[in-house]
Wavefront OBJ file of the C-alpha trace (Angstrom):
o trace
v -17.789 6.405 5.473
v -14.865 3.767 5.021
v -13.380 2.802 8.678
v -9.765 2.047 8.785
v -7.646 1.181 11.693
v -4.379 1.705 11.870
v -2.518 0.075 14.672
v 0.544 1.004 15.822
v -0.822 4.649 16.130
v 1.891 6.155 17.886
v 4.862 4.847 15.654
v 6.233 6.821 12.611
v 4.478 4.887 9.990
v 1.204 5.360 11.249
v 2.240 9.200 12.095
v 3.252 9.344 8.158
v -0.326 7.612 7.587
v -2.320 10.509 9.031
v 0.124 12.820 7.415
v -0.889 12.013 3.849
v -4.785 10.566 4.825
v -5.571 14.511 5.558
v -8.197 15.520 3.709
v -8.981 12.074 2.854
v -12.560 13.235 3.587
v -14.598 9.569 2.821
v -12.003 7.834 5.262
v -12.487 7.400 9.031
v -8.937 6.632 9.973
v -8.521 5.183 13.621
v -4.887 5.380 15.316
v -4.497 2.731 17.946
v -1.666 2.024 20.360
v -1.162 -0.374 23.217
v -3.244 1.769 25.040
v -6.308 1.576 22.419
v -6.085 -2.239 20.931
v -3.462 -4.482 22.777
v -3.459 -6.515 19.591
v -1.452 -9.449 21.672
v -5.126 -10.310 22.874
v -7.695 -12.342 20.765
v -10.602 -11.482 22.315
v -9.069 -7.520 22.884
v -9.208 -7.479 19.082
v -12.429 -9.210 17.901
v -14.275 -6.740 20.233
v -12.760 -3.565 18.798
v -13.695 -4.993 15.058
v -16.922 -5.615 16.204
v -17.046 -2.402 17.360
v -15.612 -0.344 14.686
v -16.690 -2.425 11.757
v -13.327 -1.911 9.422
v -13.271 -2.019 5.659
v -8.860 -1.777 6.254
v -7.015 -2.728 9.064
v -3.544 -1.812 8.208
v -1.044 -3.271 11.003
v 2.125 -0.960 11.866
v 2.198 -2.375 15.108
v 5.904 -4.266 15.331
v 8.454 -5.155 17.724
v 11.594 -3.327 16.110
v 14.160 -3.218 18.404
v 16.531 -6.000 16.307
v 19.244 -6.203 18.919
v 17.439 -6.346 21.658
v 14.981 -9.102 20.292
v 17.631 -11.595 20.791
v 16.997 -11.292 24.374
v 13.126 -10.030 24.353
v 11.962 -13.234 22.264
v 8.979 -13.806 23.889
v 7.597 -10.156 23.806
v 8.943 -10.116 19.820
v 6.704 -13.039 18.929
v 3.495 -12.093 20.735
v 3.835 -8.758 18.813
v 4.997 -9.407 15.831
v 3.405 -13.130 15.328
v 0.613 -13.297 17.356
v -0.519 -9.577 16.993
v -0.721 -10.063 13.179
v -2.367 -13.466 13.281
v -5.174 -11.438 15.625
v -5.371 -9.117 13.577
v -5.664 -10.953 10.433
v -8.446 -13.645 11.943
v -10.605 -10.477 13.110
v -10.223 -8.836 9.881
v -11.810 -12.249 8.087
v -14.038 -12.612 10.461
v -15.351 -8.933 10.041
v -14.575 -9.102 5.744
v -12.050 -6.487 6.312
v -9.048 -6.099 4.260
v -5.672 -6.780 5.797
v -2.084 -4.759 5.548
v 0.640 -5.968 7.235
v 4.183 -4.102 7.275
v 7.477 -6.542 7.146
v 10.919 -6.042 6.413
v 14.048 -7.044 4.435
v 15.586 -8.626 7.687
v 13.646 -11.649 6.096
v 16.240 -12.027 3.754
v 20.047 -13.546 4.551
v 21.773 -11.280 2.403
v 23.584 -14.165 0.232
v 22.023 -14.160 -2.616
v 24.030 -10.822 -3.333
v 21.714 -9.469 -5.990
v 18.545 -8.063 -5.967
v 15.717 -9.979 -4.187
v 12.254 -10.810 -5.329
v 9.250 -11.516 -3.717
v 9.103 -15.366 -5.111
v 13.160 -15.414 -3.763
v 12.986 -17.844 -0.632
v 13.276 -16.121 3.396
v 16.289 -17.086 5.919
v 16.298 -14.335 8.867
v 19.453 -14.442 10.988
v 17.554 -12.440 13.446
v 14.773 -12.843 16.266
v 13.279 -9.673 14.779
v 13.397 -11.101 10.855
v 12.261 -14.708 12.267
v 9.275 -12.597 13.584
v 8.199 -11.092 10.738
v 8.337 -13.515 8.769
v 6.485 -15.601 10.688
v 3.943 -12.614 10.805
v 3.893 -12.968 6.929
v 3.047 -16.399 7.174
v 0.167 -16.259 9.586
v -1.386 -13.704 7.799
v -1.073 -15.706 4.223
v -2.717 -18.620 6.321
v -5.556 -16.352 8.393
v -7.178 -14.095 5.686
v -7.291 -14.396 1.817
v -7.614 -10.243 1.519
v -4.300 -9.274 2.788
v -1.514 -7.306 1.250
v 2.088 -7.719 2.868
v 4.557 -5.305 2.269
v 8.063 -5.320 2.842
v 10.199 -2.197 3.286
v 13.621 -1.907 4.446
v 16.047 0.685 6.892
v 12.614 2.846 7.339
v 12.868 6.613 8.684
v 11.202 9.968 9.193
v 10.784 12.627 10.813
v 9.160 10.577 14.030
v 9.973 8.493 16.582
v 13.459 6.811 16.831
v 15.419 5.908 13.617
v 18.382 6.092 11.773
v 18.179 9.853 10.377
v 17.184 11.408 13.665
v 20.279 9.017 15.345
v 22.608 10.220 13.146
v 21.757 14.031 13.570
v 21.693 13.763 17.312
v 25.287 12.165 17.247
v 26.660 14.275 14.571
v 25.799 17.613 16.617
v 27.476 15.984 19.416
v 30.580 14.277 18.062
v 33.381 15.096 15.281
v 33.363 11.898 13.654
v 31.584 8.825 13.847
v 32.147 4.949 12.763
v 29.385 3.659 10.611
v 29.013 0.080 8.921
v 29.970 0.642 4.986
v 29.591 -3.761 4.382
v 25.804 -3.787 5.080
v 23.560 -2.728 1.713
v 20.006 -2.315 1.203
v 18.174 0.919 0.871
v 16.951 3.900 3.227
v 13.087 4.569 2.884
v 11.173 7.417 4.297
v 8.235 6.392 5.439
v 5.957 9.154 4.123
v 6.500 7.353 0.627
v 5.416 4.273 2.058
v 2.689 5.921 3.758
v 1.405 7.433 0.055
v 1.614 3.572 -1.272
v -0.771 2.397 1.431
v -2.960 4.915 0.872
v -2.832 4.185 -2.808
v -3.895 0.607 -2.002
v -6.615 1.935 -0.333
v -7.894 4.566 -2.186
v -7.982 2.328 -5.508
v -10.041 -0.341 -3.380
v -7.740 -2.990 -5.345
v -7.862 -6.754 -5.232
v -4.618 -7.707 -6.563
v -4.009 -9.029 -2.866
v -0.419 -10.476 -2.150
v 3.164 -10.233 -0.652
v 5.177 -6.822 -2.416
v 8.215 -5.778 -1.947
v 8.831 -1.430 -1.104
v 11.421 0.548 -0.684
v 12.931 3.956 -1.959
v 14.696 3.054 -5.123
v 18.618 3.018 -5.421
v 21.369 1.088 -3.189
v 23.338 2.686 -0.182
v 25.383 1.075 2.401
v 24.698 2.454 6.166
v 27.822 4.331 6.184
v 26.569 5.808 2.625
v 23.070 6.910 4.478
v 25.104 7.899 7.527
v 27.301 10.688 4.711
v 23.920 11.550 3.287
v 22.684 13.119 6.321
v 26.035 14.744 7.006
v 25.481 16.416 3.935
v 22.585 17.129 3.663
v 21.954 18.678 6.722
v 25.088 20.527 6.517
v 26.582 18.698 9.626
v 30.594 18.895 10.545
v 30.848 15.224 11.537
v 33.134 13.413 9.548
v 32.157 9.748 9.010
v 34.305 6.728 8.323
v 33.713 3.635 6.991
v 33.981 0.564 9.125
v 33.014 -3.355 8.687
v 30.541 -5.391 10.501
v 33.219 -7.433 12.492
v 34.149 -4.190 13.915
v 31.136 -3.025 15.058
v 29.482 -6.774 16.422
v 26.083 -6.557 17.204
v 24.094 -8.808 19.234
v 21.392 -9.703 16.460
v 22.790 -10.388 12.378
v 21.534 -8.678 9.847
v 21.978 -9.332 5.880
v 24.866 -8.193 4.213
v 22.612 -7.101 1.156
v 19.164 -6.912 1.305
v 18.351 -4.334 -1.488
v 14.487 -5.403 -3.266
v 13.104 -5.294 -6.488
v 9.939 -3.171 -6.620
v 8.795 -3.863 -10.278
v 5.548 -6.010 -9.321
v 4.512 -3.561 -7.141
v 5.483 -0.248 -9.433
v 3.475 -2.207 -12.582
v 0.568 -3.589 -10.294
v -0.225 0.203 -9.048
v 1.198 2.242 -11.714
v 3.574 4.248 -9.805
v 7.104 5.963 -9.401
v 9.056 5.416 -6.156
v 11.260 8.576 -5.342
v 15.172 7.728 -5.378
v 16.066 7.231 -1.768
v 18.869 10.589 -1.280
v 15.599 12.786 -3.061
v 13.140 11.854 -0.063
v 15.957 11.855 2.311
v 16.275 15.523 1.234
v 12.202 16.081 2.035
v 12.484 14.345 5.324
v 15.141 16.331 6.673
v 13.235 19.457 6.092
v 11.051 18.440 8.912
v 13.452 17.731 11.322
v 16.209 20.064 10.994
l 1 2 3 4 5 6 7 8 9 10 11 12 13 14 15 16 17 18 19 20 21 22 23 24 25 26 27 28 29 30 31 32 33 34 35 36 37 38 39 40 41 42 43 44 45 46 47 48 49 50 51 52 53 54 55 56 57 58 59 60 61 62 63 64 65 66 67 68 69 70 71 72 73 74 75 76 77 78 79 80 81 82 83 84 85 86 87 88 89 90 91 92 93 94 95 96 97 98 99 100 101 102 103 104 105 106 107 108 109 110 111 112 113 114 115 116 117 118 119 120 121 122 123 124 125 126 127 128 129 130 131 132 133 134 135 136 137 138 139 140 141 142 143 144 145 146 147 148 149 150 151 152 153 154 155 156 157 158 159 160 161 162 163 164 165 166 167 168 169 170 171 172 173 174 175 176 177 178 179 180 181 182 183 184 185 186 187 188 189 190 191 192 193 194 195 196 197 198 199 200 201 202 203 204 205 206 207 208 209 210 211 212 213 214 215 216 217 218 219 220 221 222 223 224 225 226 227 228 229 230 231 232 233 234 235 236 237 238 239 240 241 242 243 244 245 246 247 248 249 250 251 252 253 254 255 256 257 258 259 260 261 262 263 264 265 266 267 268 269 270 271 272 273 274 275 276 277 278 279 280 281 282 283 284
């Protein structure tokens, strides 16, 4: 039987996780929150390898509240840099393989094309900073890691975009939504179905990938989407990021080329409106 934790058991990529892993019949899969593995403590997470004995760790654990990092810096970095470098010493330690989630909030935004994985990182935010730093620790800690980036992730679980957007747009007649910020929705069952693909194919081609949904969409673009396609009244407008000011930045374009990890695993990534469609089945 192949152990795998997942941490971060009660968030919406983990959810996804045990959404696709069913029936996954050769896989122990082990969903762990705060409550489970506090994976800000060392010696908290050497003990529950040593207990478990994981061939995967895959960490979903994150501190994604952007705006209110800028304030919560201290709790942001024990999470989201300490928690992976704990994670990623244990799962040496213990020869298990490493997964670590990041995020296009790496990225500035000025480049104003396309972003690969070799182009170079400059967060504007706390949260980005973070991550990044959470890339880099795991790079350093454990030579069997993958790191995968994804960008504006939803689903049908906890708090995101989509289900934001429905709540507000039962509730209002129009709403204001950024149109200058572009990158790309993903659904996080898709992601979910390219970490168990990593898994499943046992593969060695260990690294830093970029994933998301394929196509381009501002947030007031995503924001229309779900107006539509959940055949809500709200009208949306278009507004910039000076009108809207936030207290963390985020990139003005962050959209990222998937073509190392599409020809490394051999696989299609679903255009982001088409799994936007799928998602909202579930919530709607």
């Amino acid at each position: 039987m192949i152990q795998v934790i997942v941490t971060g058991g009660n968030g919406q990529l983990a959810k996804c996780i045990k959404n696709a892993a069913d029936g996954l019949d050769e896989y122990n899969f082990s969903y762990v929150d705060l409550e489970e593995l506090d994976i800000t403590d060392k010696y908290t997470v050497n003990e529950f390898f040593e207990k478990t004995k994981p061939t995967w760790c895959i960490n979903c654990a994150a501190y994604t509240a952007v705006d209110k990092a800028e304030s919560d810096t201290e709790l942001a970095k024990k999470v989201n840099i300490n928690g992976a470098k704990y994670l990623a010493q244990a799962s040496k330690m213990h020869n298990s393989k490493f997964i670590q989630i990041s995020t296009d909030f790496v990225f500035d935004g000025a480049k104003g094309s396309i972003y690969a994985e070799t182009d170079k990182a400059n967060p504007l935010s706390v949260y980005g900073a973070t991550k990044f730093e959470g890339e880099q620790v795991t790079t350093n800690e454990v030579d069997e890691h993958f790191i995968i980036r994804t960008s504006w992730l939803y689903s049908e679980y906890g708090n995101n975009f989509l289900k934001t957007m429905l709540r507000l747009g039962a509730e209002r007649d129009e709403l204001s939504v950024v149109s200058d910020q572009i990158g790309t929705p993903t659904y996080a069952g898709d992601l979910a179905e390219l970490v168990l693909e990593i898994i499943s194919v046992d593969s060695k081609a260990y690294g830093l990938y970029h994933y998301s949904n394929e196509g381009v969409a501002s947030w007031y673009d995503f924001a229309k989407a779900i107006m539509e396609e959940s055949r809500t009244a709200c009208k949306v407008l278009p507004i910039k990021t000076e009108a809207y000011p936030t207290p963390a930045m985020r990139p003005a374009f962050s959209v990222m080329d998937k073509s190392k990890i599409k020809n490394e695993f051999e696989i299609e990534i679903p255009y982001w409106r088409d799994s936007l469609k799928k998602a909202i089945q579930f919530v709607i």
